[in-house]
C-alpha positions in Angstrom: -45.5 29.7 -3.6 -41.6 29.4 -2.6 -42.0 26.0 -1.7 -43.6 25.4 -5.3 -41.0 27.1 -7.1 -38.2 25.1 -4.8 -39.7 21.9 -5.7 -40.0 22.4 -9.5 -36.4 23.3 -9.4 -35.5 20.2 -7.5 -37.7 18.0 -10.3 -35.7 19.7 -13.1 -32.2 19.0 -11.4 -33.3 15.5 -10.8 -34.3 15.2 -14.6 -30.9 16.7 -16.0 -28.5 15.4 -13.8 -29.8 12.2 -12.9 -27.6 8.7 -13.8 -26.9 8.3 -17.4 -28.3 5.2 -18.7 -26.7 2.0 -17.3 -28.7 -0.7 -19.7 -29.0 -0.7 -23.5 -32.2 -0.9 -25.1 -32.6 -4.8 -26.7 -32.6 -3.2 -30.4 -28.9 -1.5 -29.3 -27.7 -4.9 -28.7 -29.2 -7.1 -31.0 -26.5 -7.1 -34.0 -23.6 -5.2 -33.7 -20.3 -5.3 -32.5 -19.0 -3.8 -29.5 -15.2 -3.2 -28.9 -13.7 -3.1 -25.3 -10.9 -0.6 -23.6 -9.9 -0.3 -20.3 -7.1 1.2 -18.3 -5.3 3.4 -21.5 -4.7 6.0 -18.6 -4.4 8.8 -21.1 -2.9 11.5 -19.4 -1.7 15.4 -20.1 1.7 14.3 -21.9 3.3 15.9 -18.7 6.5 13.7 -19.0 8.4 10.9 -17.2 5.5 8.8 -15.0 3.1 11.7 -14.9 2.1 10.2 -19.0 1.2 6.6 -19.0 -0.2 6.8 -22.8 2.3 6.1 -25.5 0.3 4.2 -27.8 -1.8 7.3 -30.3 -1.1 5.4 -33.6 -1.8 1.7 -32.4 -5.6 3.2 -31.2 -5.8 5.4 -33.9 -5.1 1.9 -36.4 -7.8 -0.2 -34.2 -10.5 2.2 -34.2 -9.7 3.0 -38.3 -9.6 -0.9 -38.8 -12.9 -1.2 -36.9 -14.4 1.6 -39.3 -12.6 -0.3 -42.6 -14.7 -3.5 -41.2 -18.0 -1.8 -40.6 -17.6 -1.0 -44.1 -17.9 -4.8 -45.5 -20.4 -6.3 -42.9 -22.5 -2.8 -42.6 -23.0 -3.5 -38.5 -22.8 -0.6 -36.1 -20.2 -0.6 -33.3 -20.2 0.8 -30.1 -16.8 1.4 -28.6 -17.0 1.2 -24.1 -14.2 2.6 -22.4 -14.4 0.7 -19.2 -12.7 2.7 -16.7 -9.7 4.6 -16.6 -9.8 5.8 -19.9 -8.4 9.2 -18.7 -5.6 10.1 -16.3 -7.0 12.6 -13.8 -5.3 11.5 -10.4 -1.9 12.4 -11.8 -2.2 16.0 -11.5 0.1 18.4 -9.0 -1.4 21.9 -9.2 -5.2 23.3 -9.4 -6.0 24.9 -12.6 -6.8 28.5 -12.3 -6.8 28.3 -8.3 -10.0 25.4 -8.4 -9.6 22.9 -6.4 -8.3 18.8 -7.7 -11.3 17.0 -7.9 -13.6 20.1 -8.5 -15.8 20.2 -12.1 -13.8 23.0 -13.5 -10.6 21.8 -12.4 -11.7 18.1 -14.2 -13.3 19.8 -17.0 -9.9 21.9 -17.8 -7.9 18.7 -17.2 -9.8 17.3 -20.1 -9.4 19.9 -22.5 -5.7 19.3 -21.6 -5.7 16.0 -22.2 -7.3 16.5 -25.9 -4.8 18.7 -26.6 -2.0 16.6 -25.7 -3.9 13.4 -27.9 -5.1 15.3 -30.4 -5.0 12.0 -32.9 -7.3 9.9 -30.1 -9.7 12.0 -30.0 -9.9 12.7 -33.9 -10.4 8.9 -34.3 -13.3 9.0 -31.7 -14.7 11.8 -33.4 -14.6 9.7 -36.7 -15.8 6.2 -35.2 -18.6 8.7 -34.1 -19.2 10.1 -37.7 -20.0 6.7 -39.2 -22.9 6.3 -36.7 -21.6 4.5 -34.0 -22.0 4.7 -30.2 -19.1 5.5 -27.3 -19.7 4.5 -23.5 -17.5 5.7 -21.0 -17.7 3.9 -17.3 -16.0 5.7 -14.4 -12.6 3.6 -13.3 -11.0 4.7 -10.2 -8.5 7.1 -12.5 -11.5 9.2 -13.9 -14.2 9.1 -11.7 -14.1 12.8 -12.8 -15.9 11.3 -15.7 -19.2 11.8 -13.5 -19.0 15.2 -13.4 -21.6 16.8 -15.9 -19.0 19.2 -17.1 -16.5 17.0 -18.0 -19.4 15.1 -20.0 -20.2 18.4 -21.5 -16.6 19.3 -22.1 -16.3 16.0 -23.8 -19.1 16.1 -26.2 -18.0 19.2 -26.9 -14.2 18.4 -28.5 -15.5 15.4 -30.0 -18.4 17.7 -31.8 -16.1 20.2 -33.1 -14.2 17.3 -35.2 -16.8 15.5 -36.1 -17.5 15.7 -40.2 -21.1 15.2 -39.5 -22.8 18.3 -37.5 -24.5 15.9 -35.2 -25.2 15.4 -31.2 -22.5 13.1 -30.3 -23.6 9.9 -29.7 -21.8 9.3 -26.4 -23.0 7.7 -22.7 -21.6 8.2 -19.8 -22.0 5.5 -16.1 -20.7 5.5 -12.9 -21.1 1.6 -12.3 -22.0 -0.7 -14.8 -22.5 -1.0 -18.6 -25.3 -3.8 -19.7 -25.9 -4.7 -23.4 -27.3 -7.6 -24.9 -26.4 -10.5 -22.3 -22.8 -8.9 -21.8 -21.8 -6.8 -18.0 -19.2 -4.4 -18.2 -17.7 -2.4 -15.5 -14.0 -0.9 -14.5 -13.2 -3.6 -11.1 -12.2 -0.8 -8.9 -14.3 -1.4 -6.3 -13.3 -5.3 -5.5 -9.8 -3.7 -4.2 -10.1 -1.8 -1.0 -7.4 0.8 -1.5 -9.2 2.0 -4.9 -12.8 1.2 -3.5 -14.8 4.8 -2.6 -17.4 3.5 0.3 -20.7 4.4 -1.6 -19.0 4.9 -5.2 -22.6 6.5 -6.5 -22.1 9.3 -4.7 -18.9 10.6 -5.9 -18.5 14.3 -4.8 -19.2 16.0 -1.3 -21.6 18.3 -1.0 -18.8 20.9 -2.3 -18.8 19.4 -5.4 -15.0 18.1 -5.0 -14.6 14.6 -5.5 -14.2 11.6 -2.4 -10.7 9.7 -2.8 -9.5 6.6 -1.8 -6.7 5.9 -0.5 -4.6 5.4 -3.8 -6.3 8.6 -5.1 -4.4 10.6 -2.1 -0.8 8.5 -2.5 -1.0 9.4 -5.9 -1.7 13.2 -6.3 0.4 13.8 -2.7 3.6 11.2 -2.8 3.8 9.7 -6.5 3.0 12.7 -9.0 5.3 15.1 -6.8 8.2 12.4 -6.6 7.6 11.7 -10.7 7.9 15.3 -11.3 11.4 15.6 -9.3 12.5 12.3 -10.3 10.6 10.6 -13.1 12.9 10.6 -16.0 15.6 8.5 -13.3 13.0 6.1 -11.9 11.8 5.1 -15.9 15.1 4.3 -17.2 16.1 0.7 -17.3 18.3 -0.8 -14.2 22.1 -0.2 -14.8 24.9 1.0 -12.6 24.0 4.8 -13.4 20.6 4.4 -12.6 21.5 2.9 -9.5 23.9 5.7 -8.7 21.2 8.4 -9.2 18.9 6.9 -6.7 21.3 6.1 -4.0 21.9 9.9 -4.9 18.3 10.4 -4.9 17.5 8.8 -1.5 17.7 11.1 1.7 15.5 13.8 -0.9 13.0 11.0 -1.1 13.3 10.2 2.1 12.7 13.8 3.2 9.6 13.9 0.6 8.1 11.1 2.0 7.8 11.7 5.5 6.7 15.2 4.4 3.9 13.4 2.4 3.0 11.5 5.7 2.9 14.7 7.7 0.6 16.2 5.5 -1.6 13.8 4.4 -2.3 12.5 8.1 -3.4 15.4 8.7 -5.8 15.7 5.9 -7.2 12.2 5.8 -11.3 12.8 6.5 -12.6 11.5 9.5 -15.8 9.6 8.0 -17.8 9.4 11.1 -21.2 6.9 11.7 -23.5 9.6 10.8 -22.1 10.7 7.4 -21.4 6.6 6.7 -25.0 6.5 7.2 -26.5 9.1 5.3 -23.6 8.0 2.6 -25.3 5.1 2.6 -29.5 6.3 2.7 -28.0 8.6 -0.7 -26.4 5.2 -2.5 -29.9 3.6 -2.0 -31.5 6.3 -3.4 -29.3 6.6 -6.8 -30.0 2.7 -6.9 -33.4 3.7 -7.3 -33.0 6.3 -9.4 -31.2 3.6 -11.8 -34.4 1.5 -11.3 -37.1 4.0 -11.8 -35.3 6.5 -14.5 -36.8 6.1 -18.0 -37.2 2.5 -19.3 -34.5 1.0 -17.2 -36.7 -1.8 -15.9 -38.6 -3.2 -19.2 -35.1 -3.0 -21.0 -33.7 -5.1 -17.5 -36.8 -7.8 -18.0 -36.7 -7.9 -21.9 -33.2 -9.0 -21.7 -34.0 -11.8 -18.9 -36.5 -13.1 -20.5 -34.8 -13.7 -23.6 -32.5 -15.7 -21.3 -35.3 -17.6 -19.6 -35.1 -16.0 -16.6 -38.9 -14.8 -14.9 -39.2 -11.3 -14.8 -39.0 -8.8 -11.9 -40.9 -6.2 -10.1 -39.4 -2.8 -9.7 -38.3 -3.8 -6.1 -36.6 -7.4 -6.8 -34.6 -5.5 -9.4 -34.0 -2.7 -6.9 -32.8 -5.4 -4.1 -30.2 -7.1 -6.8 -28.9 -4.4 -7.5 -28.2 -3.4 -3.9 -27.0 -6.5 -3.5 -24.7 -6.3 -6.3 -23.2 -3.0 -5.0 -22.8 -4.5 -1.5 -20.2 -6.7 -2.8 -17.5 -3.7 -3.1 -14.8 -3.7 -0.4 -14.7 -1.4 2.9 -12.5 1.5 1.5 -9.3 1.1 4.2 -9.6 5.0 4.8 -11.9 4.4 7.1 -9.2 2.7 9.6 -6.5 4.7 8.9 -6.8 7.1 12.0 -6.5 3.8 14.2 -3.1 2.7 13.1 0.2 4.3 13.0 0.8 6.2 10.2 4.6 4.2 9.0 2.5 1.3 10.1 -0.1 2.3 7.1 2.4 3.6 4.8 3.8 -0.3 5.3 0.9 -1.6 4.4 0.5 0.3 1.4 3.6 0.3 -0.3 3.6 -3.4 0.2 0.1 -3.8 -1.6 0.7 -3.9 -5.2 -1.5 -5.8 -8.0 -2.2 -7.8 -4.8 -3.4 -11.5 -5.6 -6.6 -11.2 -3.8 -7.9 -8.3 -6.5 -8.8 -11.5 -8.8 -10.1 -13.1 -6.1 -12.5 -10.5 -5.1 -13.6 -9.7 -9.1 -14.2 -13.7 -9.3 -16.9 -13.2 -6.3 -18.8 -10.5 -8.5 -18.6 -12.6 -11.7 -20.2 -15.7 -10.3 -23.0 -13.1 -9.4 -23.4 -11.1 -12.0 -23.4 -14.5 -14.2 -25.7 -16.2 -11.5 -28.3 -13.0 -11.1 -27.8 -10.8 -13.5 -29.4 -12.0 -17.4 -25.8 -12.2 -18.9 -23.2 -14.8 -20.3 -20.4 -12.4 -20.2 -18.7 -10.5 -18.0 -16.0 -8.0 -18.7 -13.6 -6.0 -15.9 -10.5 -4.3 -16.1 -8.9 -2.5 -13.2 -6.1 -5.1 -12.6 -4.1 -4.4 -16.3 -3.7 -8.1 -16.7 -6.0 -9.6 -19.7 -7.5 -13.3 -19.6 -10.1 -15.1 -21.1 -11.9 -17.6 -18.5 -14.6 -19.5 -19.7 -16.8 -22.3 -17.6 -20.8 -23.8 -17.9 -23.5 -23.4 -15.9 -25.7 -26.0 -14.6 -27.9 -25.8 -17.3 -25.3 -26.0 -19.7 -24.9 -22.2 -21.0 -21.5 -21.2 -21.4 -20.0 -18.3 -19.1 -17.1 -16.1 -20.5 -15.3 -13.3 -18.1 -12.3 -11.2 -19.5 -9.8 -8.4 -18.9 -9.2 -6.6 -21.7 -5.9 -5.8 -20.1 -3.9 -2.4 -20.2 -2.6 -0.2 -22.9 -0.4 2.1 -20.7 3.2 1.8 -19.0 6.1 3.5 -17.8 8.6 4.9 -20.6 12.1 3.4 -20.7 13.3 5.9 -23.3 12.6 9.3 -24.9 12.0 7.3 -28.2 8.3 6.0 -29.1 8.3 2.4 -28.6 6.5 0.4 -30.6 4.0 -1.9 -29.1 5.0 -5.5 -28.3 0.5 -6.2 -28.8 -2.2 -4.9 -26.9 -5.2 -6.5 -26.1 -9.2 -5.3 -26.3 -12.2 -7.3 -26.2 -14.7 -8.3 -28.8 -18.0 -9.1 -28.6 -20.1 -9.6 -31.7 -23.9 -9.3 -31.0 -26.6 -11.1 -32.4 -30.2 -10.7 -31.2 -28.8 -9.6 -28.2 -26.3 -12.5 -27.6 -22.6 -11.6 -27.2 -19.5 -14.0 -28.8 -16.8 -12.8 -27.2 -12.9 -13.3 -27.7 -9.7 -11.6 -26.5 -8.0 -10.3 -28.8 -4.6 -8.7 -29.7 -3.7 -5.7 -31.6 -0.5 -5.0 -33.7 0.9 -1.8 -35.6 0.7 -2.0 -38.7 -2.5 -3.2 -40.0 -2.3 -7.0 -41.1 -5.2 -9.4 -40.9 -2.9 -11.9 -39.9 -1.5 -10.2 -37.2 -5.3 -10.0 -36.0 -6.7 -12.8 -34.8 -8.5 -13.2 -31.7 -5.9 -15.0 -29.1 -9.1 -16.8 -27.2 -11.5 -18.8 -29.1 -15.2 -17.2 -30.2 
């Protein structure tokens, strides 16, 4: 009888909290238009390099141009937020004594964070109320995202706005978005210190979140150092700023070394067995992806509609595995081996590093090669392109960046923005037309035009 009752349980836990839907049906895709975000980083408001986010009324324009535009061609949009959408890492206390990385702490960090954008999340609410769709992938800056409360939590704000008393219409993944012939994901994983080894399974069995290596840095060296020093490090170079930091130095200096003591100490030993059954647990979300709902008919539909044969449940069960296997070896697992300055060297001296593209350029001749798509779109590296190429059999290949709508404030005083880019892809029958385009405050068609052919 217990064991009855302890299986039940474990069938509805697997129902509710199993992985939202990575793959739109074909009718979702067929003809509509689908706008890309990645990397806003929108934060708490918490002041000098703690808020990346400066742009409310440029976001606020697109999304109400978007809605002005649905108006004249009547076609529904889906907005995907590919990846650090939210600013979680930056945080320097636990809310209420929980700890960083916990569900309450993250749900609470995203009430924060609506309160501080209270316009951003009013437009979502509104692109929602005209019957459109929102997807939210996890980026290495809100993995938190995977946490069903902060879902919950999320629904929730965006309910409570929205004119029209409705479930909100929003989808949340931890890997991949596919619609129509068109891959979207955040990047993260190509670069090894923002790569999570086995990135499915994103909390411990305590419920607290796994970090990389840039998660740690972050939350223990940069937010604290922000705090004490933010408003000297943002201003622009002159002889007062360089004054205040040679001021500044021995109490960085101190900080720092501190920062190394601690975290050294704190790093997790990840030893073979927990690698392993890290491992066994990936597989098994992959399969879950697989088997859950109508994952698999929507996954053949779509390749067949490209010409491509279809696949058994196990074929598309092995690409995907193979598709995961292409992240990089988070470098936490040799950090015990090595001298910690020797690390901290190493680090500090990895920045945007060149082989980021490289490494997002492997999974893009895959996912075009194996997966039934024409496009591919990544962000993660907050520098947008448009690279287009054709395939043996003469189909042409598109892979963009929609770039990054975040930076460090050089003054007290809103800036207005110089253009920020987003992606476009305009679905028909399932077939995305993509361009990169570039936005400008205010509205003027002109001022609109897509900066990469369609």
């Amino acid at each position: 009888m217990k064991r009855t009752i302890f299986l039940t349980v474990a069938l509805l836990c697997v129902v509710r909290y199993s992985l939202a839907a990575v793959v739109a049906p074909p009718a979702a895709g067929s003809n509509r238009d689908v706008l890309v975000l990645t990397d806003l980083h929108i934060g708490t408001s918490g002041g000098y390099g703690i808020e990346d986010f400066y742009y409310d009324e440029d976001l606020t324009s697109l999304l109400a141009h978007q809605l002005k535009k649905q108006k004249k061609t009547g076609r529904g949009q889906t907005l995907v937020l590919a990846g650090d959408t939210f600013e979680f890492r930056k945080t320097a206390h636990s809310p209420k004594g929980h700890p960083v990385g916990s569900a309450e702490a993250a749900r609470l960090h995203v009430r924060k964070i609506a309160a501080s954008h209270p316009k951003v999340f009013q437009a979502f609410s509104h692109f929602l109320d005209a019957g459109n769709s929102i997807v939210i992938v996890a980026g290495n800056h809100d993995t938190d995202t995977n946490h069903h409360a902060v879902q919950a939590e999320f629904r929730r704000i965006l309910a409570t706005q929205m004119r029209v008393k409705k479930k909100p219409d929003v989808t949340f993944s931890p890997w991949f978005y596919l619609i129509g012939n068109a891959l979207i994901e955040h990047g993260q994983r190509y670069e090894a210190t923002n790569s999570v080894d086995h990135m499915l399974c994103h909390a411990d069995v305590d419920g607290v979140l796994r970090e990389a290596e840039s998660d740690l840095i972050v939350k223990e060296l940069v937010t604290p150092l922000m705090k004490k020093h933010g408003r000297l490090l943002c201003q622009k170079m002159r002889p007062r700023k360089l004054w205040g930091l040679f001021r500044a130095l021995p109490s960085a200096l101190v900080d720092l070394f501190r920062f190394s003591h601690r975290l050294h100490r704190q790093i997790p030993a990840i030893t073979d067995a927990k690698d392993a059954s890290l491992r066994a647990k990936q597989k098994e979300k992959i399969r879950e992806i697989v088997q859950k709902g109508d994952f698999l008919e929507n996954f053949n539909t779509l390749r067949v509609a490209m010409g491509q044969r279809q696949l058994t449940a196990m074929q598309a069960y092995l690409q995907l595995v193979a598709f995961n296997n292409l992240a990089t070896t988070s470098t936490l697992r040799d950090t015990k081996s090595r001298t910690f300055l020797h690390f901290l060297w190493k680090r500090f001296r990895h920045w945007r590093d060149p082989s980021v593209e490289g490494s997002i350029q492997r999974a893009e001749a895959f996912v075009l090669r194996h997966f039934p798509t024409d496009v591919f779109v990544a962000g993660h590296t907050h520098l947008p392109h448009h690279r287009q190429t054709q395939s043996p059999s003469g189909r042409q290949k598109h892979s963009l960046n929609p770039g990054s709508w975040s930076e460090l404030p050089r003054s007290a005083k809103p800036k207005k923005s110089t253009g920020l880019h987003y992606v476009e892809l305009r679905m028909n029958d399932g077939r995305a037309t993509p361009a990169l385009s570039r936005w400008r405050t205010p509205v003027r068609a002109a001022k609109h035009k897509p900066i990469s052919s369609k």
